[in-house]
N, C-alpha and C positions, 0 to 999 in steps of 0.2 A: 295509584299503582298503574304501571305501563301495561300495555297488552302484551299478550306473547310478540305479536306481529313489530309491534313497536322496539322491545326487546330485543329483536333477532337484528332489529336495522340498529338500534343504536351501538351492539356488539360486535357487529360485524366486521368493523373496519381495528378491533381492539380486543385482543387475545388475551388481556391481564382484565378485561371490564367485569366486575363481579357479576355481572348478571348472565354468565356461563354457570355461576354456580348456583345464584337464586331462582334464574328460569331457566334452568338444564336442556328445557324441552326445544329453544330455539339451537343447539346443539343435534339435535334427533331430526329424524322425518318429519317433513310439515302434517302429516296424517296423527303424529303420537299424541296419545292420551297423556295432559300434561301431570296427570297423573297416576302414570304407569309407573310399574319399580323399574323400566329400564330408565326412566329420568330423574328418580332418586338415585341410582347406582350410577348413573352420569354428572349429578349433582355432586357425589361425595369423587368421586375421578376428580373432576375438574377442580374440586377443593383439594386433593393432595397435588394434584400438577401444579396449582396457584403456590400453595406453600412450598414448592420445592422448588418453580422456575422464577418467583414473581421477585424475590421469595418475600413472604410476609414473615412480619420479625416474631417472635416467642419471647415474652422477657421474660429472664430468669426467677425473678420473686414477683408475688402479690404486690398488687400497688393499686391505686386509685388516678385516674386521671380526670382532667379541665376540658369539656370539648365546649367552645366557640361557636357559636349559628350567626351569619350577618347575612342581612337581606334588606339591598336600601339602607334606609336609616336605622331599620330592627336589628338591635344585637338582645342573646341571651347567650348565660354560660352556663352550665352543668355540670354538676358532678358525674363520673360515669364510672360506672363498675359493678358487682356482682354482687346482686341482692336477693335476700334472702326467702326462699319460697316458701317457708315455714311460717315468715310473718307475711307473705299472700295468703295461704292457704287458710290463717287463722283473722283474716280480715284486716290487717295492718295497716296493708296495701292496699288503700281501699279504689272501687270499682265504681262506672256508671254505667256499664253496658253490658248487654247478653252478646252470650259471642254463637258462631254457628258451629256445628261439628263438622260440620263437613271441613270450617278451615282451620278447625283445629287437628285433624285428621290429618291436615296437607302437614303444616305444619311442624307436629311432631315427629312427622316419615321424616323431614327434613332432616329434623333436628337429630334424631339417630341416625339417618344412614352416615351425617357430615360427623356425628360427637362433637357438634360445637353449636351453638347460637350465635347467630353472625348478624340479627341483626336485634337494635336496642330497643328497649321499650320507653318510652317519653315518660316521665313520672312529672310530678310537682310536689310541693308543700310549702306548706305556710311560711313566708319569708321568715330570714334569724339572723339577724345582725353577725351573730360570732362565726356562721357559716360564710356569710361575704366577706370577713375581714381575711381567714384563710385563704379563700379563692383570690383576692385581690392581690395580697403578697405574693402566690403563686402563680399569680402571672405576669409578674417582674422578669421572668424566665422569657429568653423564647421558647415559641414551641416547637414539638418533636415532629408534627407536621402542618402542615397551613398551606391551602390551597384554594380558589374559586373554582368551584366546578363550570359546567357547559349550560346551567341555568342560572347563572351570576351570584348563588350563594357560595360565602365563604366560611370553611368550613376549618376551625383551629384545633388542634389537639396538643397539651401537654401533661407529660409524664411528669407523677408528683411523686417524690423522695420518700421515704420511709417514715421521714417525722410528720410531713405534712399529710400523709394518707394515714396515719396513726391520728393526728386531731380532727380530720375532718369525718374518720371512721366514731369516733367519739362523740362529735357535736350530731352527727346523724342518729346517734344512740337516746340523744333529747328528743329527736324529732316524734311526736306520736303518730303520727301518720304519715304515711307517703300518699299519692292519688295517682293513680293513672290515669294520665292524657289522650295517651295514643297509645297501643301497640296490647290491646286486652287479647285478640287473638295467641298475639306470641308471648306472653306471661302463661295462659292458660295452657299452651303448648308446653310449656317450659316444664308446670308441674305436671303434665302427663308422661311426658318426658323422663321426667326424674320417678314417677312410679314403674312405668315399665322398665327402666335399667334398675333401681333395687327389685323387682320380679324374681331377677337373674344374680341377682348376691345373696347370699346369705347375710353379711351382716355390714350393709352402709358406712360408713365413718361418717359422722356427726359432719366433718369439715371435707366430704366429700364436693367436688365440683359442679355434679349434677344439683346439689340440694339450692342452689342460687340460678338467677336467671339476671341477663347483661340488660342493664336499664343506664338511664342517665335523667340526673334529678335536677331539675332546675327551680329557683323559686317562682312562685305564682304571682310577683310584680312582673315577671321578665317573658312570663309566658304571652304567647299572644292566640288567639281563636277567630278565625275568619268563618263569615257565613257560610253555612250550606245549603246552598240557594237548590231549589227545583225547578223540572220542566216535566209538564205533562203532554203527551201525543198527541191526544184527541178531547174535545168537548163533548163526548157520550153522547152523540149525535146533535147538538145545538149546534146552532152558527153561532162565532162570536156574540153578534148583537144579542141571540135568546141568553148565551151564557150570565152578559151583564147584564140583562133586564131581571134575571133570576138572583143575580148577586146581589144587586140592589134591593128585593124585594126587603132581604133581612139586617142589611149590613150597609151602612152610608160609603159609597163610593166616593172618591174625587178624581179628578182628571188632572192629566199633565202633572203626576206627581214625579219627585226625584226617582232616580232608579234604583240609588239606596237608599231604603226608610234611617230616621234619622235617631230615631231611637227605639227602645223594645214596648212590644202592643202596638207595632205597625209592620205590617208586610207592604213591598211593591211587585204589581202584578205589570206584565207586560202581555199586551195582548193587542192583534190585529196592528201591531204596528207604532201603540202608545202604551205610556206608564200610565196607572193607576194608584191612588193610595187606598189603602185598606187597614182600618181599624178592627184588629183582632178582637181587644176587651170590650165585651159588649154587657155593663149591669152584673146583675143578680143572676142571669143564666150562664153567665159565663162556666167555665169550667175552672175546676180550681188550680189546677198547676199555671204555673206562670212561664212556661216556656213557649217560645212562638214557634217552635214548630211544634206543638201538641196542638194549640189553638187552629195552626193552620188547616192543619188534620181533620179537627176536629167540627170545625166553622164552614169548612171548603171541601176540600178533597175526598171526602167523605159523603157527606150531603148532596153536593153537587157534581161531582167528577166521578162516583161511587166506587174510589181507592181506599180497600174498609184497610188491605195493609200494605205498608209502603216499602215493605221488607222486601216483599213478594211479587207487586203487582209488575207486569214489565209493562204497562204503560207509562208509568212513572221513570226519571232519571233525576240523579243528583250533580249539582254542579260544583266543584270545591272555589270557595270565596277568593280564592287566590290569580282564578282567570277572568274574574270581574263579570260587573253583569255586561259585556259587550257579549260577552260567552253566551248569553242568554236571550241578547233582542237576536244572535246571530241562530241561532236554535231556530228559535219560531219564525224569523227572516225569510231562511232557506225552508220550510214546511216542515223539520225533523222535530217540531214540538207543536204545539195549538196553541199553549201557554205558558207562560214563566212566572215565579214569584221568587222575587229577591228578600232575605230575612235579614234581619239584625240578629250579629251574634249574642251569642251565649258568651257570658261573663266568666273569668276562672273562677269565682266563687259562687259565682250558683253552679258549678261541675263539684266544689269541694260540697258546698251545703247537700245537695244531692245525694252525692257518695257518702257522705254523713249520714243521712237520712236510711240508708241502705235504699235509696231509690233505682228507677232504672232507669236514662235516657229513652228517647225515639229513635229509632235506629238516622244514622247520617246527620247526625245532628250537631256535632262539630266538624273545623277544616281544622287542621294547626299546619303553620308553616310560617320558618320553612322544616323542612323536615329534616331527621336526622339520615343516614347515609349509609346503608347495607355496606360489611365489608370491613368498615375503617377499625372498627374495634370487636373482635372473636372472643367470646367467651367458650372453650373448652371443656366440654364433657365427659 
């Protein structure tokens, strides 16, 4: 996610760039509270100015559309459109993470001052052969937009016919679960959202707009999950050398390891200027989840850097797998960290087993990218 600061320079030179309507606030005084209702009431402005000078289209009936993600050699396609909060709400959809209120808060002012969700939630599920034979036919078509944006992903979209969003709405209807990837914040907005506008009805329609939130389903072959590496500020007063004589005491270090551990049950730590390898599973004391950054938490960051939450602490920061660990010898380089640990990702099925589980993630515990694209597709509220 861009900062404001970042936001106002990438929009600046570009009057149609949706992020007049996602960060309203680089639209206001650099002093405004990003969120204030004058940036909600500036948000939902520059959403009817977009629709009316941009203009963004309205199709006439219900459909389902193909959106496209390529990145390098990564392609994935999804399904995209308006799914149902009813099977969030009753667990359908299932979850790995706690979301905060405060961003569900932002969130849902959004989402009413604009009456629409603009931007998609990432789902997955269990690949289904009769779901790709669909999508494949359907994209014999070209599509209705197709573009690379200004970070090299390109990004496809195609409007799919009545019959074909009639089978793919049906083969979705086998699916038992959907999972959420990315975007728990804006699904959980979505159903607050949809309670506070029935507050104000008296009597819903079952096939009312609000009762769905805009997601895009892709299968869990196609998904991909990049680490989310850390960097910590300081060594709670150690110098380096105390740090690794202390690491050492409980856990076998190595020197001059790769920068990305090569598989899970290893973190790479970068410190004073070299990698390190580090074995998270450690025996019969180990802890029993098998995620590496619970271990890491749990073996390190804790113990030794005394970050009891990682939610919270601000000496702690996250770095998304997608800027690579140069991101991170460049951290500690320039003095803005003490230390870095590089992880190996988290697999899509241990997010599905998880979420099965009714488990809960660590908080920053997945990257996915590339991502999907505020803007390209509005669901209306």
């Amino acid at each position: 996610m861009v900062s404001t600061e970042e936001a106002r320079s990438l929009a600046s030179r570009n009057p149609w760039s949706f992020l007049h309507v996602s960060r309203a606030e680089i639209d206001l005084p650099k002093e405004t509270d990003p969120h204030s209702v004058d940036v909600y009431r500036k948000a939902a402005e520059n959403f009817e100015r977009l629709t009316r000078e941009c203009p963004l289209i309205r199709e006439s009936e219900s459909s389902l559309y193909l959106y496209r993600l390529r990145m390098g050699n990564h392609e994935q396609t999804g399904v995209a459109g308006a799914f149902s909060l009813d099977d969030y709400d009753a667990d359908r959809v299932r979850k790995h993470e706690r979301t905060r209120r405060d961003k569900e808060d932002d969130r849902t002012r959004h989402m009413i001052s604009l009456r629409a969700q603009t931007g998609p939630v990432l789902l997955t599920y269990r690949d289904r052969r009769q779901i790709d034979e669909v999508v494949t036919r359907a994209m014999a078509s070209p599509p209705v937009n197709d573009f690379v944006a200004d970070d090299g992903v390109a990004h496809s979209v195609w409007l799919l016919d009545a019959g074909e969003s009639r089978q793919l709405a049906g083969e979705f209807g086998r699916v038992p679960f959907l999972y959420i990837a990315d975007g728990h914040h804006r699904a959980a907005s979505a159903s607050r959202a949809r309670e506070e506008l029935r507050s104000k009805t008296n009597r819903p329609a079952p096939d009312d707009a609000s009762n769905f939130f805009l997601g895009v389903a892709f299968p869990a072959g196609q998904v991909r999950i990049l680490p989310y590496n850390r960097t910590v500020k300081d060594l709670g007063g150690r110098s380096a050398a105390d740090f690794l004589a202390a690491l050492k005491k409980n856990i076998p270090v190595s020197a001059d390891a790769p920068a990305a551990p090569a598989r899970r049950g290893e973190v790479s730590m970068y410190l004073a200027g070299r990698w390190y390898g580090i074995p998270l599973v450690s025996g019969a004391g180990a802890p029993s989840s098998p995620l590496d950054v619970t271990l890491l938490q749990e073996q390190i960051l804790e113990p030794l850097l005394a970050i009891g939450d990682a939610r919270t602490d601000p000496r702690i920061d996250f770095v998304g797998g997608g800027r690579g660990t140069v991101e991170l010898e460049k951290a500690v380089d320039e003095g803005r960290a003490a230390v870095a640990f590089s992880l190996f990702p988290v697999g899509v099925e241990e997010l599905i087993r998880i979420a099965d589980a009714n488990e809960i993630m660590p908080p920053k515990s997945t990257w996915f990218e590339p991502k999907l694209r505020d803007g390209l597709l509005i669901h209306e509220i």
